[in-house]
C-alpha positions in Angstrom: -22.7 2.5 29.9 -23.2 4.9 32.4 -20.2 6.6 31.9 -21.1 7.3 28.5 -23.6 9.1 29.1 -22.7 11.4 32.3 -20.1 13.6 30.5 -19.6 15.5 34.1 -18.3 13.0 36.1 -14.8 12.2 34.9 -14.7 8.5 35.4 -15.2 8.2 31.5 -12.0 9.5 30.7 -10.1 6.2 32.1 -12.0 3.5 30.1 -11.7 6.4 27.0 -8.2 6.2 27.5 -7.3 2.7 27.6 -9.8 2.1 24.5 -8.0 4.5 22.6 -4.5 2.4 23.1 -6.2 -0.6 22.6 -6.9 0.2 18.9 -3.9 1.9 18.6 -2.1 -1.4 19.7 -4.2 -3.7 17.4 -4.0 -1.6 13.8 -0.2 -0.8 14.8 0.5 -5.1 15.1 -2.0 -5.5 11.7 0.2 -2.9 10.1 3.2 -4.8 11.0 2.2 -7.9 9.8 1.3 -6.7 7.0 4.7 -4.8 6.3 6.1 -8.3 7.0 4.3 -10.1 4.3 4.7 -7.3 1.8 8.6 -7.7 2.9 8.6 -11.6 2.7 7.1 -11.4 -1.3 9.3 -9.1 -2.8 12.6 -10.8 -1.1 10.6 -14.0 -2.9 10.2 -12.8 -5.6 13.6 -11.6 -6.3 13.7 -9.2 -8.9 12.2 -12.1 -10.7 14.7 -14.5 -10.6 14.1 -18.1 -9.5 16.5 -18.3 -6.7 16.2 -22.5 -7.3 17.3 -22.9 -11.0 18.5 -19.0 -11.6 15.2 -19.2 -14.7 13.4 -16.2 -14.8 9.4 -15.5 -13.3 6.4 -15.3 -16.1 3.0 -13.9 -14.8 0.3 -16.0 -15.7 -2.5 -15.3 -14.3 -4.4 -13.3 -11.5 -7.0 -15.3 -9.3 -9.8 -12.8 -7.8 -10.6 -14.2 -3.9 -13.0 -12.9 -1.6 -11.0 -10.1 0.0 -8.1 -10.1 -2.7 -6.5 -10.5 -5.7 -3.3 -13.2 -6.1 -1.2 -12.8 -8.7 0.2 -16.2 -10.3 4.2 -16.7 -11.8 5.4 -19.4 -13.3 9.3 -19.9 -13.5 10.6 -20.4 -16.9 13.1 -23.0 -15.7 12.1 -25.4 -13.4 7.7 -24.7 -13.5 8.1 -23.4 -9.6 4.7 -21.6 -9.2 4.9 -18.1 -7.1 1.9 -16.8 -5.9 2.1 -12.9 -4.8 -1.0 -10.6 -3.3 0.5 -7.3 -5.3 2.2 -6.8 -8.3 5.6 -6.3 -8.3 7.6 -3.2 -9.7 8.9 -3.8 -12.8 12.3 -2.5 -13.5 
């Protein structure tokens, strides 16, 4: 903690440095994944088209979680249930 403190002595700049990339690395991979997800539930989704039967998605109903919302669609065709954290643009 030392070098916290001492602004003078430039041994804080090092450890300053390498937190700084640190955080950088860690939001930039939880930004990625998170693109990845998003990515993942629209190619699911489909336009809302059932990609098993060719029916077409129905929202149902929104679940509230701790740290989200899930949105709930039923296919029209064959009951397949898709569950999505965001709700889809509408054409």
């Amino acid at each position: 903690m030392r070098w916290l403190i001492d602004m003078r002595n430039s041994d804080w700049l090092l450890p300053m440095v390498a937190v700084i990339i640190l955080f950088s690395i860690i939001f930039g991979i939880a930004f990625g994944l998170n693109a990845i997800m998003v990515n993942e539930q629209i190619t699911k989704y489909n336009d809302g088209v059932c990609k098993a039967c060719g029916g077409h998605y129905v929202y149902e109903q929104a679940v509230g979680h701790m740290y989200g919302t899930s949105y709930l669609y039923r296919c029209d065709g064959c009951d397949a249930i898709l569950e999505m954290h965001f709700l889809p643009e509408t054409k």
